[in-house]
C-alpha positions, -999 to +999 in steps of 0.1 A: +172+685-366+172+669-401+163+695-431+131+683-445+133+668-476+131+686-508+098+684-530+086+696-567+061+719-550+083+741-528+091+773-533+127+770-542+153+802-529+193+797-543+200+775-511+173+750-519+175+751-554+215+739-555+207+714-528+181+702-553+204+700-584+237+694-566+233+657-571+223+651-607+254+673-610+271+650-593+259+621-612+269+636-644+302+644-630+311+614-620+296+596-649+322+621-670+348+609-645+344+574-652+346+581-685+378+598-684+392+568-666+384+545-694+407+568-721+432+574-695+439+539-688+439+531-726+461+557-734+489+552-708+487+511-712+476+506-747+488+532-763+481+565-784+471+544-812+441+528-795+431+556-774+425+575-812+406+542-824+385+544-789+379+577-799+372+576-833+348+546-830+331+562-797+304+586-819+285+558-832+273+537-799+267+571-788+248+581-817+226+546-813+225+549-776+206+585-775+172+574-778+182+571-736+182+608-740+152+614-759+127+596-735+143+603-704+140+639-708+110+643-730+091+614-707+103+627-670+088+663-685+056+647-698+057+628-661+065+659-641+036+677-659+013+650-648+023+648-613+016+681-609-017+684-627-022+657-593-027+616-610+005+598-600-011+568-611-011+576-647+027+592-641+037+558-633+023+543-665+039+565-683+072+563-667+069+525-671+057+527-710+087+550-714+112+526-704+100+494-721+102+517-753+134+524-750+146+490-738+133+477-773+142+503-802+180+503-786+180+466-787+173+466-824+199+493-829+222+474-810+220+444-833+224+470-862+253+487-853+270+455-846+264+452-883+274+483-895+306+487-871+334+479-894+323+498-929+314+527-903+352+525-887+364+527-929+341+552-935+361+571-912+396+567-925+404+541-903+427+512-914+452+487-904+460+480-866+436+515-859+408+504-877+419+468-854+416+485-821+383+506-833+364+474-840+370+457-812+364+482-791+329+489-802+317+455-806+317+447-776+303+486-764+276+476-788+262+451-764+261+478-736+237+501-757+204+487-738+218+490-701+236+529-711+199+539-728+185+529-690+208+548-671+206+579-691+164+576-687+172+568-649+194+604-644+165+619-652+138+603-639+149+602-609+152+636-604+112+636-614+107+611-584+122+635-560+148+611-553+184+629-572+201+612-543+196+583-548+204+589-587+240+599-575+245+570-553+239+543-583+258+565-607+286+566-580+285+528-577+286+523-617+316+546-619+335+530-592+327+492-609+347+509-640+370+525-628+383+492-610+376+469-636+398+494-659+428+492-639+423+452-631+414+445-671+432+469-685+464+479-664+469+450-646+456+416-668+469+438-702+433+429-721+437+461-743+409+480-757+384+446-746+390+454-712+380+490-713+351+478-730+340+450-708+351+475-677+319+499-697+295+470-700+299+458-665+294+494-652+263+503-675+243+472-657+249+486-625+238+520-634+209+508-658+196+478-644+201+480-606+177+511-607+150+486-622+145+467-594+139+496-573+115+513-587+098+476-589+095+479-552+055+497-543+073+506-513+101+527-525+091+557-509+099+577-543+072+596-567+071+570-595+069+533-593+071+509-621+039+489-632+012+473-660+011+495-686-003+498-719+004+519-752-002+554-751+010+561-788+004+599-789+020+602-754+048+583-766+048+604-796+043+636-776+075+622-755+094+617-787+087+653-799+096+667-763+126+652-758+138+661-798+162+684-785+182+660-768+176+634-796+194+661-817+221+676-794+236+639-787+229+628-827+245+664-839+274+658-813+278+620-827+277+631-866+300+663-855+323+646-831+330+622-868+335+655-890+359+665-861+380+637-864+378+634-904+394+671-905+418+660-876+429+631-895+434+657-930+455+678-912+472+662-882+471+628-887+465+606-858+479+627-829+452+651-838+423+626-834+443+620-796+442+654-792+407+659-793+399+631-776+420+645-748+394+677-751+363+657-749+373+641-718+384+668-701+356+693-718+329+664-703+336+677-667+329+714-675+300+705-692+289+681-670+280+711-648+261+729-673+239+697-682+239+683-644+217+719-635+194+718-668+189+683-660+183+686-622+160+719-623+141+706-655+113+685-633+110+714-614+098+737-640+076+708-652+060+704-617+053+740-612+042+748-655+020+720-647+004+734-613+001+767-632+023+783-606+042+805-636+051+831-602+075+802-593+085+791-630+094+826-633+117+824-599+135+794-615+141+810-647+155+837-629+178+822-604+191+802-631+205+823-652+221+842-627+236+809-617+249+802-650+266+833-656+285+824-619+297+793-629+301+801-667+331+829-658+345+810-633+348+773-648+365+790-675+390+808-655+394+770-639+399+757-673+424+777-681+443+770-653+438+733-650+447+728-690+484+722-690+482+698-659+450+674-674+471+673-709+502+661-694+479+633-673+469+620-707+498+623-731+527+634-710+543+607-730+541+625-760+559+659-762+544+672-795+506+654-785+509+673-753+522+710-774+494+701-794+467+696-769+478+723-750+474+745-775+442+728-788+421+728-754+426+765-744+412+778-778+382+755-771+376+760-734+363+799-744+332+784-756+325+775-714+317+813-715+286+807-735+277+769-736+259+771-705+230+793-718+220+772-744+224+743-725+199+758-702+172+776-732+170+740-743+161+720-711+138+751-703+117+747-731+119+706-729+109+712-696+074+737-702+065+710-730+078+726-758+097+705-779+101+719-808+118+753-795+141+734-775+148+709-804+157+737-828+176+754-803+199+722-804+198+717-845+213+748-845+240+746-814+250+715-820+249+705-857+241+736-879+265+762-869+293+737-857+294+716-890+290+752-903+318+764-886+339+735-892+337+737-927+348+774-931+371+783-898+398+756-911+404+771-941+410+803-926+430+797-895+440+757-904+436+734-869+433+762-849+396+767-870+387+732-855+391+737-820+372+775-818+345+759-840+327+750-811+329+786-798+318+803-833+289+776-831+279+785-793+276+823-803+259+821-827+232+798-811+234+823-781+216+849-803+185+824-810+183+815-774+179+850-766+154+855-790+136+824-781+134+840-744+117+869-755+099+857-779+078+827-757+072+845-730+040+854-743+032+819-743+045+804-712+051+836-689+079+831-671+097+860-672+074+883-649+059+870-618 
């Protein structure tokens, strides 16, 4: 006999929880998978040189792109709240007004960073055949910002419509459209750094735009529905401020991820740009994890804050952070083991890149320990409503302390200070988190049942 199907309103033990969350984690796995692909197949066809342009150039479509981020989690917590305060109609104007807002602004920004992509690469230090690869490359990413802004709104809102599934399923079929096209374009038909992107762009309208026509369909069997809509300006507003924290933690990782590779350039040159872009790929699986369960439990909490049912919030809260601890000690025991092996997959070619990554990747993998906490504090309080808690939660995890850290721990310990940066930064937020647990509780009581 079939389980029954999962809802918001259960009562959720550790069995039906992880059956619940198990596939946005997937989806964010294998989006990080897919992503990996694209600088593994640069880097062994193209070259070191390009796969440092790919990643030096990467932090601005991302930076452009995370208004995705914003409204999907600040709107699927605004329409998990009103799902359970019972008026699905209204959910699915909202869902809908959330999406056509997001499909606009990131059109502009699109056009803009097309603009502003060469002085940008400069800016950065980038020149001759680098600064080459870097602009190509994101000219062409540029015109994948609207469908990537859709697919990060669609991870999460599906989750809100009960259907996480069905989220993994399209994610799985984007990721397997680039990982093809990157061998075809790139390994086989030698198109270079155009090919990667053009693999991205193809991949980002499966995952972004497929999803559309679905919820289109009044007889999806799902929780939201797209239809005629109107302007809900303080909603949208509301959404905006909600959803700050994820603004911020993919803005902070943008503007850091570029003040990585400026003090990577200053005192390793190019290989140390390659380096770390080794570590982000490879740190996006581990982390993956982490987001994949704030992201997945997230409408939950909504669902149940918004029912009133803080006996069950306060089940989630506490399952959770068991569950993080779990996975926190023993991905990083994985990392650790795994390291040497992922390097040499990337830049075997390249006996002092691989020393050097090595070396690199094990100092930063301690931060695993902690990073999962803070992931969670933030999508906890995006979840209850509270915005602003979560939002400086993330100011100060992902852009404070690490710029911060960045700026001092170099000129103490050299490179090592760059790669436990990140670690210095996720201890330091792990003491607000803390706080901000104790603290709201009087507010949203979810720590006693």
């Amino acid at each position: 006999m079939p389980k029954k199907a999962i809802q918001l309103s259960d009562h959720f033990n550790y069995s039906r929880l992880l059956r619940f969350v198990l596939p946005c984690i997937g989806t964010m796995l294998f989006t990080s998978v897919y992503g990996i692909v694209d600088g593994l197949c640069v880097s062994n066809f193209v070259g070191k040189t390009a796969f440092a342009a790919v990643n030096l150039i990467m932090p601005l479509p991302q930076l452009l792109g995370t208004i995705g981020f914003m409204l999907g989690t600040g709107g699927s917590a605004i329409v998990g709240i009103t799902l359970g305060e019972g008026d699905p109609k209204k959910a699915d104007r909202y869902f809908t007004m959330f999406l056509l807002a997001a499909l606009i602004s990131v059109s502009v920004l699109a056009v803009l960073g097309i603009l502003l992509l060469r002085p940008v690469a400069e800016l950065l230090g980038a020149k001759g055949e680098l600064l080459d690869y870097a602009v190509r490359y994101g000219r062409i990413l540029m015109l994948a910002l609207p469908p990537f802004a859709l697919q990060n709104m669609f991870q999460s809102f599906f989750v809100t419509a009960e259907k996480p599934l069905l989220g993994f399923w399209f994610t799985v079929g984007a990721g397997c459209t680039n990982m093809v096209l990157d061998v075809v374009m790139v390994g086989m038909l030698h198109w270079g750094v155009e090919g990667a992107a053009l693999a991205t762009l193809i991949s980002q309208l499966v995952g972004g735009v497929l999803p559309v026509f679905y919820f289109i369909d009044h007889g999806n069997t799902s929780r939201l529905h797209l239809c005629r809509t109107q302007f809900y300006g303080r909603v949208l507003w509301d959404a905006c401020i909600n959803g700050s924290s994820e603004l911020m933690t993919n803005l902070s990782m943008s503007l850091v991820n570029i003040l990585y590779n400026f003090q990577l350039l200053r005192l390793a040159g190019e290989n140390g740009v390659a380096a770390y872009g080794v570590i982000m790929y490879a740190a996006f699986l581990f982390v993956a994890v982490f987001v994949g369960y704030a992201v997945g439990s997230a409408p939950i909490v909504s669902f149940h804050y918004g029912a009133r049912n803080h006996a069950e919030v306060h089940n989630l809260y506490q399952k959770s952070l068991r569950l993080i601890a779990v996975v926190a000690v023993s991905m990083t025991a994985v990392s650790m083991v795994l390291i040497p092996y992922v390097a040499r997959i990337f830049v075997g070619y390249d006996a002092q890149l691989l020393a050097l990554t090595s070396r690199a990747f094990r100092l930063y993998a301690l931060s695993f320990l902690i990073m999962g906490f803070n992931v969670y504090a933030s999508s906890f309080f995006t979840a209850l409503g509270d915005g602003v808690t979560s939002a400086l939660i993330s100011f100060l995890r992902t852009l404070l302390f690490q710029l911060a850290a960045l700026l001092l721990l170099p000129a103490l310990w050299g490179i090592d200070g760059v790669w436990l940066a990140v670690t210095a930064a996720e201890l330091a937020a792990l003491a607000v988190s803390v706080y901000m647990f104790m603290t709201k509780d009087q507010k949203f009581h979810y720590r006693h049942a």
